[in-house]
N, C-alpha and C positions, 0 to 999 in steps of 0.2 A: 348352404348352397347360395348361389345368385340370386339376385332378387331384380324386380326393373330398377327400384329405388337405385340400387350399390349401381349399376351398367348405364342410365342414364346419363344424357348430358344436362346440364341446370343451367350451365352458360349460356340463356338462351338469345339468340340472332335473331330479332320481328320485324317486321315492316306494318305500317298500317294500309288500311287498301287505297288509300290516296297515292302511294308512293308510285314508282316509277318504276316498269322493268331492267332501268338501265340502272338503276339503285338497288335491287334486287340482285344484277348480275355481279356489281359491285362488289356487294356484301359477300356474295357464295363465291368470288375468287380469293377475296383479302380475306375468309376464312375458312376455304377450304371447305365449303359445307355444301351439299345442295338440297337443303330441303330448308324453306322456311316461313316459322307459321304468321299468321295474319291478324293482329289485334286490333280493335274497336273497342274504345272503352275496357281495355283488358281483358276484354273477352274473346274468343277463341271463334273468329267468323270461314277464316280460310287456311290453304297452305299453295304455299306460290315452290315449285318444285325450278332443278335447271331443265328439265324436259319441257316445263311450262314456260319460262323463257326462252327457252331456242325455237319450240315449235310457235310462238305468237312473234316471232320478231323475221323480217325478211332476208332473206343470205345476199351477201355483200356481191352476189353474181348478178345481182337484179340490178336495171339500170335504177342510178343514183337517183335521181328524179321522182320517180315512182316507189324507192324505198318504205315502210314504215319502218323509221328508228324506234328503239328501244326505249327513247327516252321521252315516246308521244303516247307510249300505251301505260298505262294505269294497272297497278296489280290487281285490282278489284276484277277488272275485266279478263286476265286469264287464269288467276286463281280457280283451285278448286274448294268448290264452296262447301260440297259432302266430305267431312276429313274424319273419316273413321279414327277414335280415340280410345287409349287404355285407359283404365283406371289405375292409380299410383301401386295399389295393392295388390292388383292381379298378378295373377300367374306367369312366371317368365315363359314357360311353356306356352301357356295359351298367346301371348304375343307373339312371340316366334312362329307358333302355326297358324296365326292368322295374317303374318305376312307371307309366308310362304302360301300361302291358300291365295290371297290377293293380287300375289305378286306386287306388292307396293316396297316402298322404300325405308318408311318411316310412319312415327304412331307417335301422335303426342301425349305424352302423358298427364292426366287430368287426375286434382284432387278433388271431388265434387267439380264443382265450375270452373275451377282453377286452372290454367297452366302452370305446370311447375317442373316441364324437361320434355326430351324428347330422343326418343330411341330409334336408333336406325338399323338396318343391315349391316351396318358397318360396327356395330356395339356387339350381335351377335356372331360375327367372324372373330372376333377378339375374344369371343367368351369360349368358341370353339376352339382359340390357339388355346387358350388357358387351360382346360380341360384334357385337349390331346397331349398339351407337354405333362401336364398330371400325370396320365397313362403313362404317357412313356417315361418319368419318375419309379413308376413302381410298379413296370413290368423286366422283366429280364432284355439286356442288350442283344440283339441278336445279329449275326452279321448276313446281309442278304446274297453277299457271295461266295458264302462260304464252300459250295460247290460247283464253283463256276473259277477256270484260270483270270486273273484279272493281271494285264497286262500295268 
């Protein structure tokens, strides 16, 4: 069965908390990610989401003037500092029901103090295609109109 380890990404995208939310937006467009965690001393202090940068940075409706760019605020300052984390070993189950209980995004994954990946919603949509194309491997074909005229 799945495990976090196999579903995991290890490739992992950091910023430290000095960085810059417009180094952060950066990052999560050129890799298509938007969750990324926060290291200090390679330790695991925050996670700077794209909801944390859209919602700390001002909309381009506001006069120019008045603006806060993107590239004046510091990740430190809209990261979240409490980042609920799995352990490498746990339970694929219990990750999945504790994002869906959280309603969050992503769960980094910790060996003891370590970072060493991180799992998203988007790792359990893919574990759901895999599983439903299984099902329907090795259930019978069935046609859904077979009693309906289909033009």
């Amino acid at each position: 069965m799945f495990s976090i380890e196999a579903i995991m990404s290890t490739n992992l995208i950091t910023l430290s908390p000095s960085a810059t939310l417009a180094e952060a937006r950066t990052l999560m467009h050129d890799h298509r990610i938007h969750h990324i965690p926060v290291l200090n001393d390679d330790k695991l202090i925050g996670l700077v989401t794209l909801t944390n940068v859209l919602a700390a940075t001002d909309s381009f409706l506001r006069d120019p003037q008045n603006r806060i760019h993107a590239n004046e605020i510091l990740v430190e300052d809209a990261m979240v500092r409490d980042v609920a984390t799995v352990e490498v070993h746990a339970s694929l189950r219990h990750a999945a029901l504790f994002i869906e209980k959280h309603k969050i995004g992503c769960l980094p994954v910790m060996d003891n103090d370590e970072l060493v990946g991180i799992i998203t919603d988007t790792d359990f949509v893919a574990v759901a295609i895999n599983l439903l194309e299984t099902i329907e491997e090795t259930e019978p074909v069935v046609n859904d109109y077979e009693d309906e005229d289909v033009a």
